[in-house]
N, C-alpha and C positions, 0 to 999 in steps of 0.2 A: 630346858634352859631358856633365861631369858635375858635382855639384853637392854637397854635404854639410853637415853642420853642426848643430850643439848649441845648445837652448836653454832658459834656465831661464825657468819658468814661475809665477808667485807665485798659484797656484791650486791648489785639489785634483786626483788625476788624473782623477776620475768626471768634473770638469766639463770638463778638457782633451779627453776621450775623446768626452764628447758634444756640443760644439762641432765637433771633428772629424767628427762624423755629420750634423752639421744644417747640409742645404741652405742655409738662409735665410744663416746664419753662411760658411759655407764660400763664397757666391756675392759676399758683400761683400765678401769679403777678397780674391779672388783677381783682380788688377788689370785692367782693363777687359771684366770678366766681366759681360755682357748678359743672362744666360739661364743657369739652373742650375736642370733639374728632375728629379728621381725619377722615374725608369722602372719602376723595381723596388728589391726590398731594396739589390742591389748596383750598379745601375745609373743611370749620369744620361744627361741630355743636356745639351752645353753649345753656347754661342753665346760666342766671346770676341775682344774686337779689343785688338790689339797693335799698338805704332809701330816701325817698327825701322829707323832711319836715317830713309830719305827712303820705305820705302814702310811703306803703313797696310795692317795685314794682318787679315782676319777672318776665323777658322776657324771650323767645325762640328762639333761630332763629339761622340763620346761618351767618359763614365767611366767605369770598370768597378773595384769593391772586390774585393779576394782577397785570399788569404790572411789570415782577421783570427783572431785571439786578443783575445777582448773587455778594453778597459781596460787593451790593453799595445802592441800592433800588427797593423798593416794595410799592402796595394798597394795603390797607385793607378796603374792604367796607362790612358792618357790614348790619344786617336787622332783624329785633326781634321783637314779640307781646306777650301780656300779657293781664291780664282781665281791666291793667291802662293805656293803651293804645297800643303804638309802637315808635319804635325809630328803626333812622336809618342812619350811620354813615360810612364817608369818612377819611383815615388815610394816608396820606404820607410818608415814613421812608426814611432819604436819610442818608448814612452811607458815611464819608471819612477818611482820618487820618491825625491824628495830628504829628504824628509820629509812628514808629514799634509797641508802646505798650499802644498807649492812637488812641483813635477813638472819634469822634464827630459826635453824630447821631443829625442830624434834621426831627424836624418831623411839622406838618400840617393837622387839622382836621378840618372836619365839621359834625354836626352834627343839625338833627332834632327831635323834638318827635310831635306827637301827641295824640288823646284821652283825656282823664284824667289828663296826665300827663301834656299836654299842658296849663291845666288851675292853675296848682299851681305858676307857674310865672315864667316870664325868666332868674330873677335875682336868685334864687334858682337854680334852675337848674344849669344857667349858673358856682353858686358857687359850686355844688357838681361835675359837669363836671371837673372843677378844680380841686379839691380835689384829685377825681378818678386818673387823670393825674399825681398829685403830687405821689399821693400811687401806680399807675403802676409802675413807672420810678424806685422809693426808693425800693420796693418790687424786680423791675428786677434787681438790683445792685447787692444785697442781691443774690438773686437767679443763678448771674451768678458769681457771686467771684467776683464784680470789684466796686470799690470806685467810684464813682459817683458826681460829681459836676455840681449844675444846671448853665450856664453862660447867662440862656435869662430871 
């Protein structure tokens, strides 16, 4: 599955960029995200439960940042299991500006699961992956002071 999409940001980039780094920020937004802690500079560990149709899934696993170019972009490759299987996910964040106080982050993912979760269907999924995305982005706005407009 894969996933894309532009958005305008009514913020500076510095604060876009550091929001993007800060745990506390980054563990509310991301929807039934339990647990979000620093391992290391580029490391977490997460705890996250997700619904998807009729089964309730709670993965574990870890974060890991690469490739970052400070205040412009970064990976985020994700790796998590559960008793519903595993999933396991590619993010790209490329941050520019539109101007001094508005930033346009694009981003780019891929993702896979298997297990369990593999056999409820790819159109479900694919529609809760969605969703997740819609609720990260609306939650991060929120979370960082800054009015948000989706443009892709």
């Amino acid at each position: 599955m894969e996933l894309s999409g532009e958005l305008r940001i009514d913020a500076p980039r510095d604060q876009v960029w550091q929001a993007l780094n800060d745990e506390a920020i980054l563990q509310a937004s991301i929807p039934g995200c339990r647990e979000l802690r620093r391992d290391d500079e580029n490391t977490f560990s997460a705890t996250v439960s997700v619904k998807i149709g009729i089964v309730n899934a709670t993965m574990k696993g870890r974060v890991t940042i690469s490739d970052v170019t400070p205040q412009v972009s970064y990976t985020l490759t994700g790796e998590g299991q559960g008793v519903v299987g595993f999933a396991k996910g590619t993010t790209r964040v490329l941050l520019s500006d539109i101007d001094a106080e508005t930033t346009l982050l694009n981003y780019s993912a891929r993702a896979e699961i298997g297990g369990k979760l593999a056999s409820i269907g790819s159109r479900l999924v694919d529609s809760v992956a969605r969703s997740m995305a819609e609720k990260f982005f609306a939650a991060f706005r929120k979370n960082i002071g800054a009015k948000t407009v989706e443009t892709a």
